[in-house]
VMD Tcl script that builds the backbone (N, CA, C; Angstrom):
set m [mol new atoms 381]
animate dup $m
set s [atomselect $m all]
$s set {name element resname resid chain x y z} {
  {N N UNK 1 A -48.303 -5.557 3.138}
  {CA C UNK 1 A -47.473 -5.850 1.969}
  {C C UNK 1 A -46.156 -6.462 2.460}
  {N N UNK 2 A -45.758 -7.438 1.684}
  {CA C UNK 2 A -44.186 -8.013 2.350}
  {C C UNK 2 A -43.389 -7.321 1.785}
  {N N UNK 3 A -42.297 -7.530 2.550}
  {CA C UNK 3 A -40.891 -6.766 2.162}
  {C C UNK 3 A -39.797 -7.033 0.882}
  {N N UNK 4 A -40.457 -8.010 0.357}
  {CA C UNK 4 A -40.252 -8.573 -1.223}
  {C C UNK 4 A -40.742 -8.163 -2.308}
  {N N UNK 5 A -42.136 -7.668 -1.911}
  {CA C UNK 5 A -43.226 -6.748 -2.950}
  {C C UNK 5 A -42.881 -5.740 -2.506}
  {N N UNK 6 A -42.326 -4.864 -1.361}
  {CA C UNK 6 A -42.403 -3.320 -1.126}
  {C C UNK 6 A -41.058 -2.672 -2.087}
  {N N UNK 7 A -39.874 -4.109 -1.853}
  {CA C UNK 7 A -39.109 -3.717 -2.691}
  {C C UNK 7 A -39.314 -3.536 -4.342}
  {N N UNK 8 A -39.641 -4.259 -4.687}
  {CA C UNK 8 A -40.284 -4.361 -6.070}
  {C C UNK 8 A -41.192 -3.272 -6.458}
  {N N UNK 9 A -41.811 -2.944 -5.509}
  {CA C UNK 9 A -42.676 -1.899 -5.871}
  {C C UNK 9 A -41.726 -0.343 -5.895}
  {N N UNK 10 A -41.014 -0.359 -5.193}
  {CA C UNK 10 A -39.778 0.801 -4.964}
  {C C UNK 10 A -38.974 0.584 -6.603}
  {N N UNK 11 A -38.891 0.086 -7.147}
  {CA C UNK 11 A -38.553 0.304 -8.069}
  {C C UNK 11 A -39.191 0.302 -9.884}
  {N N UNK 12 A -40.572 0.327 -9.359}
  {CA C UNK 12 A -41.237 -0.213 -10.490}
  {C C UNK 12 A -41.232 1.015 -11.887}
  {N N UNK 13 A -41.075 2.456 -11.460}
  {CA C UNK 13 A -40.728 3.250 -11.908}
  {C C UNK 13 A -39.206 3.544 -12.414}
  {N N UNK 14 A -38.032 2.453 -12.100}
  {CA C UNK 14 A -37.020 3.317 -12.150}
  {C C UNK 14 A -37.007 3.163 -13.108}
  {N N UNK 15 A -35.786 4.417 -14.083}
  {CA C UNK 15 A -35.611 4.054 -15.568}
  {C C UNK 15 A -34.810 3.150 -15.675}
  {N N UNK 16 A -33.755 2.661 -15.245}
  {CA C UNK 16 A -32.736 1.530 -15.809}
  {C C UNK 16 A -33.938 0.774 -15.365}
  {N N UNK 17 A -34.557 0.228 -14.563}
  {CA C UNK 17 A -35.129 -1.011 -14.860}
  {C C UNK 17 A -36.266 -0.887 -15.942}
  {N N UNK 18 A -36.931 0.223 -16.208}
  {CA C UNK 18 A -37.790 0.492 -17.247}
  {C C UNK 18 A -36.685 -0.167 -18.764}
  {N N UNK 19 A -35.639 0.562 -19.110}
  {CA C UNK 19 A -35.158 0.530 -20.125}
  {C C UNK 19 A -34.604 -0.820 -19.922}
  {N N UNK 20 A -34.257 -1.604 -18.887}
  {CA C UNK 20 A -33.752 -3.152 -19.056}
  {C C UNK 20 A -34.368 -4.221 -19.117}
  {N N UNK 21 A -35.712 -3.958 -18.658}
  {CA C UNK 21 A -36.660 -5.033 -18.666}
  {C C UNK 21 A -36.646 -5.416 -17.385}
  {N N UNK 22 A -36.112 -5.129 -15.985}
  {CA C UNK 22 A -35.248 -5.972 -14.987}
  {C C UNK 22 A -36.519 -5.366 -13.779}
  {N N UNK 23 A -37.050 -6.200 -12.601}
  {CA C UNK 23 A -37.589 -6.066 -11.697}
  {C C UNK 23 A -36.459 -4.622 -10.948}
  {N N UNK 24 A -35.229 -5.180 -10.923}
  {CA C UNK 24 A -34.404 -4.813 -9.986}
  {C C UNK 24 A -33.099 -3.780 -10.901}
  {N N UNK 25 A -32.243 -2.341 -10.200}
  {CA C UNK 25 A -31.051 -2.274 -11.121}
  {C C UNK 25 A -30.223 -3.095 -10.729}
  {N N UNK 26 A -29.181 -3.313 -11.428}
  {CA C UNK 26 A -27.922 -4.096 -11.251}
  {C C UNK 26 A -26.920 -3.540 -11.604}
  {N N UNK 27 A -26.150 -3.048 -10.409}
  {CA C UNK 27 A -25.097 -2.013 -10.150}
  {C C UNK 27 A -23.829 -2.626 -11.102}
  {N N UNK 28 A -22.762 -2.248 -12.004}
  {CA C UNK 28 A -22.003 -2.777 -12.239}
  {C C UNK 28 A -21.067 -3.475 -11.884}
  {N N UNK 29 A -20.270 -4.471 -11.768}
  {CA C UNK 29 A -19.021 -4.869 -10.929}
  {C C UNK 29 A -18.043 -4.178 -11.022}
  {N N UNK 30 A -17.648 -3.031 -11.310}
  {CA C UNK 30 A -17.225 -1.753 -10.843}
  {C C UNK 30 A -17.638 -0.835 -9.594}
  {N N UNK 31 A -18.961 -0.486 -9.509}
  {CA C UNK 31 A -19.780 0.108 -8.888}
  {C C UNK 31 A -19.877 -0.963 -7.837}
  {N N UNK 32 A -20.268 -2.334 -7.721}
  {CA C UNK 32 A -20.298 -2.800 -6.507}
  {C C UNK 32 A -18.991 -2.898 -5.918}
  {N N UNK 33 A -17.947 -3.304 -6.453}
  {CA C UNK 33 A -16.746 -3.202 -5.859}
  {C C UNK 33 A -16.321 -1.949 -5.084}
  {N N UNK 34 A -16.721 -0.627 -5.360}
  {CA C UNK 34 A -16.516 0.890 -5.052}
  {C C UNK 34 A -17.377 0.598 -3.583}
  {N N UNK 35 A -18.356 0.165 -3.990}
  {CA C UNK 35 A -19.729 0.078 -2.563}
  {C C UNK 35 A -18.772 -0.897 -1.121}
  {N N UNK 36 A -18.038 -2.113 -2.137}
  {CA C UNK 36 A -17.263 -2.917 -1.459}
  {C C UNK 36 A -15.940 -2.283 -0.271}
  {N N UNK 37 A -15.439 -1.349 -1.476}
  {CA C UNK 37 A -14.651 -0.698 -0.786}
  {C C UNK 37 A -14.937 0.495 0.390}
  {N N UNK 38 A -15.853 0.864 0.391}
  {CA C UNK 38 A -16.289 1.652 0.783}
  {C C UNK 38 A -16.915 0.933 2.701}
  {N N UNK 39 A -17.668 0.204 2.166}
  {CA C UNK 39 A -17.872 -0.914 3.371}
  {C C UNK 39 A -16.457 -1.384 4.769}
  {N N UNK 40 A -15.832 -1.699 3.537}
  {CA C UNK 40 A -14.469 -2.179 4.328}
  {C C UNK 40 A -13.749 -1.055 4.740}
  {N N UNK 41 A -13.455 0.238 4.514}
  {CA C UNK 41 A -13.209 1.382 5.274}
  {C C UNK 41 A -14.146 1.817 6.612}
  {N N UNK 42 A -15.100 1.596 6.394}
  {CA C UNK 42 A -16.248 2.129 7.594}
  {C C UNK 42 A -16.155 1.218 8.489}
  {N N UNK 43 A -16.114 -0.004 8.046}
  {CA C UNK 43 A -15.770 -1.439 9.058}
  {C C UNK 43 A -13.998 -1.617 9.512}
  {N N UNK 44 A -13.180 -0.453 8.952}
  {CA C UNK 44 A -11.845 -0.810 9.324}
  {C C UNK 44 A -11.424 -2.206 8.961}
  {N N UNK 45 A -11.495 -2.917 7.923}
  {CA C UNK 45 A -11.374 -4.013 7.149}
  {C C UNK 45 A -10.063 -3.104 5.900}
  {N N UNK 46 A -8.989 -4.083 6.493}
  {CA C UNK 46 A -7.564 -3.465 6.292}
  {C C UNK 46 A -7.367 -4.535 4.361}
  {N N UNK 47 A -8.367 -5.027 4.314}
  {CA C UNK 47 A -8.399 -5.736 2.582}
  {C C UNK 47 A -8.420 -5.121 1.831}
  {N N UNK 48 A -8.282 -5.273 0.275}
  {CA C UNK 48 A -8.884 -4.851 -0.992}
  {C C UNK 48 A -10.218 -6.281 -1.571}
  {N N UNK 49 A -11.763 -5.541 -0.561}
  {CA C UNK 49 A -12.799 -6.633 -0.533}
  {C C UNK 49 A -12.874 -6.510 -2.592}
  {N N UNK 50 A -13.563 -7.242 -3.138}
  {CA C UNK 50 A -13.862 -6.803 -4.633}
  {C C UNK 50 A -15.107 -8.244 -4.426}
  {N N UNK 51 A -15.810 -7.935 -5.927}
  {CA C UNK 51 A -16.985 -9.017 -5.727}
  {C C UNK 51 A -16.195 -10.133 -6.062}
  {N N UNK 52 A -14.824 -10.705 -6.827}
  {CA C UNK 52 A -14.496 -11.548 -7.077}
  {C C UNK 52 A -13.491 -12.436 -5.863}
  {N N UNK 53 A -12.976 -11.725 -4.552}
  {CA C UNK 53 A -13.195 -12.529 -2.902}
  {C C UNK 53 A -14.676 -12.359 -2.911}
  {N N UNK 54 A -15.314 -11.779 -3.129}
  {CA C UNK 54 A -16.691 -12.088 -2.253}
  {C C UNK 54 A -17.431 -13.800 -2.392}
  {N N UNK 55 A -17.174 -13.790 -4.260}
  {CA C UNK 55 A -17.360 -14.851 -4.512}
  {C C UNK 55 A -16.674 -16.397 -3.809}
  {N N UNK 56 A -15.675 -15.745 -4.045}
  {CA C UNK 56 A -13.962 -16.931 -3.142}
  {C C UNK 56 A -14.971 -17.226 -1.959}
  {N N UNK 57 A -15.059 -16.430 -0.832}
  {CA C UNK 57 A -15.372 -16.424 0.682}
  {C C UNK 57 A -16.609 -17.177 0.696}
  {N N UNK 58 A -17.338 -16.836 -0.532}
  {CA C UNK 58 A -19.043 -17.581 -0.089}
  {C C UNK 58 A -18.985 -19.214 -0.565}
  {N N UNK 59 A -18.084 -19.497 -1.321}
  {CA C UNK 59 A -17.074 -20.829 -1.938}
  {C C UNK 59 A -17.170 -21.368 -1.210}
  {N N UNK 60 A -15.855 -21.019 -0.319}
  {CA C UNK 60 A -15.057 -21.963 0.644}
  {C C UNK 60 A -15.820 -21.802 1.815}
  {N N UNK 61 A -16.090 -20.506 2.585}
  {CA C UNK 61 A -16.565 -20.798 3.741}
  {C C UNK 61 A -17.765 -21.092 4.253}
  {N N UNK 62 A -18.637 -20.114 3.236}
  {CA C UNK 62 A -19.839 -20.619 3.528}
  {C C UNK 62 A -20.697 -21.700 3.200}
  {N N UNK 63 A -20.106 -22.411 1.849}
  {CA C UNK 63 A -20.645 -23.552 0.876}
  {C C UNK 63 A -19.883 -24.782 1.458}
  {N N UNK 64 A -18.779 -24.931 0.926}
  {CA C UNK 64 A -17.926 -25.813 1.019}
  {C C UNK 64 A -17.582 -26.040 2.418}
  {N N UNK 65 A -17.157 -25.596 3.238}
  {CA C UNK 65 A -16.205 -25.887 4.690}
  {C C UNK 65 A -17.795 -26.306 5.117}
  {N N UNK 66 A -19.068 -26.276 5.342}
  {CA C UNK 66 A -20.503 -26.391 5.391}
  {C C UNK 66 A -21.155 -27.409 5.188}
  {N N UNK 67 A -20.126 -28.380 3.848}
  {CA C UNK 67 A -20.740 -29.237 4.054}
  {C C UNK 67 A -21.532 -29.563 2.555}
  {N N UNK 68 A -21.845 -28.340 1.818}
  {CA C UNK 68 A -22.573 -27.819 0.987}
  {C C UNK 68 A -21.970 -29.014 -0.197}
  {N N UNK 69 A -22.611 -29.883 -1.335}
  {CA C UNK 69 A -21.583 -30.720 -1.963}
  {C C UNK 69 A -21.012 -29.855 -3.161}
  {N N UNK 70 A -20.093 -30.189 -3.725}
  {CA C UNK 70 A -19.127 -29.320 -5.060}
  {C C UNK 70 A -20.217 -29.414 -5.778}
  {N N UNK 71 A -21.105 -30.084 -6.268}
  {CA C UNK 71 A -22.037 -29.773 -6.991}
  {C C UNK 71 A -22.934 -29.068 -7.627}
  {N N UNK 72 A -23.186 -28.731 -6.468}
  {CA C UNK 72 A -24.190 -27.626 -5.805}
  {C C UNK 72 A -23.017 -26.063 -5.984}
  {N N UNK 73 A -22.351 -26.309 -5.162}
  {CA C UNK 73 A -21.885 -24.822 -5.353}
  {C C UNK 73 A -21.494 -24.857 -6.723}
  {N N UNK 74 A -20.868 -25.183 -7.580}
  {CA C UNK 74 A -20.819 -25.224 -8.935}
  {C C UNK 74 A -21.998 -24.476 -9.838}
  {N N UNK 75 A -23.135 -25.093 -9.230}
  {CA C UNK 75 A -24.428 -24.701 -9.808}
  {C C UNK 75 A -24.836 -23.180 -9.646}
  {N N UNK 76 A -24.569 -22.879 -8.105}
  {CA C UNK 76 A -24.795 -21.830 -7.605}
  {C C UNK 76 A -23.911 -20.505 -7.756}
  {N N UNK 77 A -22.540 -21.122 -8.289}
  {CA C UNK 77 A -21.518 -19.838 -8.528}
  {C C UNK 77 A -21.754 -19.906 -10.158}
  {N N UNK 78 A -22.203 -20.557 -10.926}
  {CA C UNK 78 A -23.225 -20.596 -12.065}
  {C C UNK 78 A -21.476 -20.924 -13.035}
  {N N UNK 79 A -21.063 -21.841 -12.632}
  {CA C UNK 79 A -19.420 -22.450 -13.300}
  {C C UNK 79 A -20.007 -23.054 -14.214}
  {N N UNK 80 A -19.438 -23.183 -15.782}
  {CA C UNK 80 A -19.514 -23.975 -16.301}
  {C C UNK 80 A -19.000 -25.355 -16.296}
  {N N UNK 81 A -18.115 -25.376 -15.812}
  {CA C UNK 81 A -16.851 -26.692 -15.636}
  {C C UNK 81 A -17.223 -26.732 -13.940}
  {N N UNK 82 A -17.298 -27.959 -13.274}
  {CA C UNK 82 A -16.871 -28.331 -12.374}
  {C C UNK 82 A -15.619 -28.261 -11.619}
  {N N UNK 83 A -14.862 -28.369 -13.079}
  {CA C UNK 83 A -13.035 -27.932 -12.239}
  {C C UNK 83 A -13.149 -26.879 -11.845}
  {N N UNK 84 A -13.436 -25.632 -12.144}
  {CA C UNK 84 A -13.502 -24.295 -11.861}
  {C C UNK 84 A -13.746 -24.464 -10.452}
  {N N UNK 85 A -14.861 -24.895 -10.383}
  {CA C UNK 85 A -14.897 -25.064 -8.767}
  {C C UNK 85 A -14.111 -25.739 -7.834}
  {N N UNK 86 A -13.704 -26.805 -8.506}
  {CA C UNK 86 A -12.225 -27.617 -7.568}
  {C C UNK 86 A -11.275 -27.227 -7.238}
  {N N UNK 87 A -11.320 -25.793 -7.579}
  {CA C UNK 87 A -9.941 -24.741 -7.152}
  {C C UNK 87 A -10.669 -24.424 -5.581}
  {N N UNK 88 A -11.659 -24.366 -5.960}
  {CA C UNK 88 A -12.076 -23.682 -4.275}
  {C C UNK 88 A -11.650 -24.878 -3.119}
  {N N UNK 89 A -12.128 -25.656 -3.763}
  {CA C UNK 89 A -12.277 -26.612 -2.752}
  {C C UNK 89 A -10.752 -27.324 -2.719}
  {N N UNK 90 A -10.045 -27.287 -3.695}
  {CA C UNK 90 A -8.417 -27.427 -3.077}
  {C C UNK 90 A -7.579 -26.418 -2.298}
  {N N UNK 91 A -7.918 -25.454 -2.392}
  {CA C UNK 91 A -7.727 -24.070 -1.373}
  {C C UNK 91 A -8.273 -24.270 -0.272}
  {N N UNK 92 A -9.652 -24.820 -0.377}
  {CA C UNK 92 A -9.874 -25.425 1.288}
  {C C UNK 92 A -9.140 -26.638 1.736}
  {N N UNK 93 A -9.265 -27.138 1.262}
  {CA C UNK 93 A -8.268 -28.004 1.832}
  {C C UNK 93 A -6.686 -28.105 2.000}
  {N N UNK 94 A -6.357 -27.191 1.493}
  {CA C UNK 94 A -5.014 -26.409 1.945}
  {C C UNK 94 A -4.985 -25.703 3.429}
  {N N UNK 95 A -5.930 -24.986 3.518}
  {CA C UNK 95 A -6.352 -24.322 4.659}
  {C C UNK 95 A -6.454 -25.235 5.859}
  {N N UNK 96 A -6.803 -26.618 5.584}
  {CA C UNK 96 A -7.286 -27.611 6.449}
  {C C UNK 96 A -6.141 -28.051 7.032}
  {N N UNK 97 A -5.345 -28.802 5.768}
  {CA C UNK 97 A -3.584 -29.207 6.200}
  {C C UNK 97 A -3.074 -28.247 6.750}
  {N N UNK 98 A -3.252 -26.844 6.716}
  {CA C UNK 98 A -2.030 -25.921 7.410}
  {C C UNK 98 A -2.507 -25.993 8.826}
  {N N UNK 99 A -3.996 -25.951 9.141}
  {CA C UNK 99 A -4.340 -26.271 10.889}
  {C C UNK 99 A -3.976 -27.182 10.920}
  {N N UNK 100 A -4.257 -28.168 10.828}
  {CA C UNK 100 A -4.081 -29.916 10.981}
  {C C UNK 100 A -2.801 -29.799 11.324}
  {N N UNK 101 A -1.741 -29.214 10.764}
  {CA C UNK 101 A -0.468 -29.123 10.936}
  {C C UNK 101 A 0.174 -28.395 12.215}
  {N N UNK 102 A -0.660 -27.540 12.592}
  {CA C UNK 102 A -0.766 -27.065 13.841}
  {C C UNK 102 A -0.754 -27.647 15.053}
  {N N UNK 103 A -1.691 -28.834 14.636}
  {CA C UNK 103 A -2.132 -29.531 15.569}
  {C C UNK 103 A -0.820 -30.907 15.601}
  {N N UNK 104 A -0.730 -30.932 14.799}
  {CA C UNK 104 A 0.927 -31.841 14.775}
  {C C UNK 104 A 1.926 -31.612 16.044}
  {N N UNK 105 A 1.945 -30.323 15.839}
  {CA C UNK 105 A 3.062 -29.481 16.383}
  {C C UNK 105 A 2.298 -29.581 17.949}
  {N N UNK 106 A 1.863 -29.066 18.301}
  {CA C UNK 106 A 0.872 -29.328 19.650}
  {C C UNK 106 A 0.982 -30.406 20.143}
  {N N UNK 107 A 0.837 -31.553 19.493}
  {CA C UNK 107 A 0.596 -32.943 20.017}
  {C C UNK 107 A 1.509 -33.670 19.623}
  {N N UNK 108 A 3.271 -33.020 19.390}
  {CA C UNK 108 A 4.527 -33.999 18.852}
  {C C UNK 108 A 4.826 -34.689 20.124}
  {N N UNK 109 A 5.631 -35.238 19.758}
  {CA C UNK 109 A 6.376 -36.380 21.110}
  {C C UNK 109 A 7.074 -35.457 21.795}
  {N N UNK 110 A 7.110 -33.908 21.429}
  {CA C UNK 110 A 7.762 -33.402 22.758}
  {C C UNK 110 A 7.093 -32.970 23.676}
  {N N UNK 111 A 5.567 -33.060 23.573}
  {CA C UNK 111 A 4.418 -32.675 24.173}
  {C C UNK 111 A 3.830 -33.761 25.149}
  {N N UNK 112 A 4.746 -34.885 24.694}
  {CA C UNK 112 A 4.320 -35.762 25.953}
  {C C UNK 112 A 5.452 -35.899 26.820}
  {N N UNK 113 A 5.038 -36.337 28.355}
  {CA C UNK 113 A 5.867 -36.678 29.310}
  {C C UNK 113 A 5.072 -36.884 30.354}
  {N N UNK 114 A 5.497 -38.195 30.495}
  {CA C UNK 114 A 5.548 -39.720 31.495}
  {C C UNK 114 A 3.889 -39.972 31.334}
  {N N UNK 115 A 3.402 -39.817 29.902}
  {CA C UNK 115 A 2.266 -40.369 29.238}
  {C C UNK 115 A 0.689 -39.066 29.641}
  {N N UNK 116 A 1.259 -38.010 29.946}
  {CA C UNK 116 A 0.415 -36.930 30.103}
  {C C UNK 116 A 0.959 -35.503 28.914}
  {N N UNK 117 A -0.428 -35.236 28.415}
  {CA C UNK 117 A 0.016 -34.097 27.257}
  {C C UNK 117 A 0.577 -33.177 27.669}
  {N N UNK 118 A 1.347 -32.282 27.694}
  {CA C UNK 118 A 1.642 -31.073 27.992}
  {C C UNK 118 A 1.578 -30.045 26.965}
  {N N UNK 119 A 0.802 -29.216 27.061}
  {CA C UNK 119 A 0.077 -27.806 26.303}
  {C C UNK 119 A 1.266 -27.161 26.736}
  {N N UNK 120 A 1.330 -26.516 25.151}
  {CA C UNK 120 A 2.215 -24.997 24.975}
  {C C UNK 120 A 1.956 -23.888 26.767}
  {N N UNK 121 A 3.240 -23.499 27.468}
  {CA C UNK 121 A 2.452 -23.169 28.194}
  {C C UNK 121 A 2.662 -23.502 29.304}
  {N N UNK 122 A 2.429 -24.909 29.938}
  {CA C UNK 122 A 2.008 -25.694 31.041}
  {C C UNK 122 A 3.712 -26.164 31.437}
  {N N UNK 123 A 2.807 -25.957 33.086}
  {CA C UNK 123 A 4.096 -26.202 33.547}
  {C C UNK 123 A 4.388 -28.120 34.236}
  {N N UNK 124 A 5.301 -28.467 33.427}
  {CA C UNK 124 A 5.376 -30.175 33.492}
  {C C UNK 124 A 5.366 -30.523 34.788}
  {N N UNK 125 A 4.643 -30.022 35.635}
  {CA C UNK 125 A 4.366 -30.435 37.251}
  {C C UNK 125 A 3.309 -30.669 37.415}
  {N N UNK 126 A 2.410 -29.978 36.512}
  {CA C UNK 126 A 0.839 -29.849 36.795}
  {C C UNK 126 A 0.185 -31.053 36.061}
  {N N UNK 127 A -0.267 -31.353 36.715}
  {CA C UNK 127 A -1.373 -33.037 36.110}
  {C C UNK 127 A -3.115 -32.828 35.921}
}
mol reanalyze $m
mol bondsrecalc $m
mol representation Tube
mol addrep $m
C-alpha cells in the first residue's frame, strides 16, 4: 500500500472528516499556528512563526527568488488579484537592493589600489 493511501486510510473513520465530507481534518489557523509555535520553541527559533510568514517565506523564497513566474505563485497562494502577489515580489526585491548594496560597499573606489581589489580585511601588500 503507498503512503498516500495508508494515510487516507488512517483517517477514513475519523469523525470531523466523517461530519465534513473531507478525505483529511483540517486543523484550524489557530491550531496550526499553536503547532507553529510550538515547533519554533523545540527548534530554538527565537520568531513568532504563524501560517501567515509561512505563507510570506514559501512566496519569496521558495517560489519567487526560484525563479517560479508571479503567475504561478499567484495561482498557487490561490490570490485573487495579481497585485496581492506583487507585494511579495517587491519585498524581494528590496531584499535584493539591500545585498546588492553590500556589494557596492565592498567594491567602492576605496577598495581599489594600484588597480588590485582589496577585501575588507586584506592587508594592501598582499597581491
Amino acid at each position: 500500500m503507498s503512503i498516500s493511501v495508508a494515510i487516507i486510510d488512517k483517517y477514513k473513520d475519523d469523525l470531523y472528516c466523517q461530519k465534513h465530507g473531507v478525505l483529511l481534518p483540517l486543523p484550524s489557523n489557530q491550531k496550526m499556528n499553536a503547532y507553529l509555535k510550538e515547533i519554533a520553541d523545540q527548534c530554538g527559533i527565537n520568531k513568532n512563526l504563524s501560517t501567515h510568514i509561512a505563507r510570506h517565506t514559501f512566496a519569496t523564497t521558495v517560489t519567487l527568488a526560484n525563479g517560479i513566474p508571479i503567475e504561478i505563485v499567484s495561482k498557487m497562494l490561490r490570490h485573487s488579484n495579481i497585485t496581492t502577489t506583487e507585494i511579495y515580489a517587491r519585498i524581494l526585491n528590496a531584499s535584493i537592493d539591500k545585498e546588492m548594496s553590500k556589494l557596492d560597499e565592498l567594491y567602492s573606489a576605496d577598495s581599489f589600489q594600484d588597480g588590485i581589489i582589496k577585501l575588507p580585511g586584506q592587508d594592501s601588500n598582499v597581491h
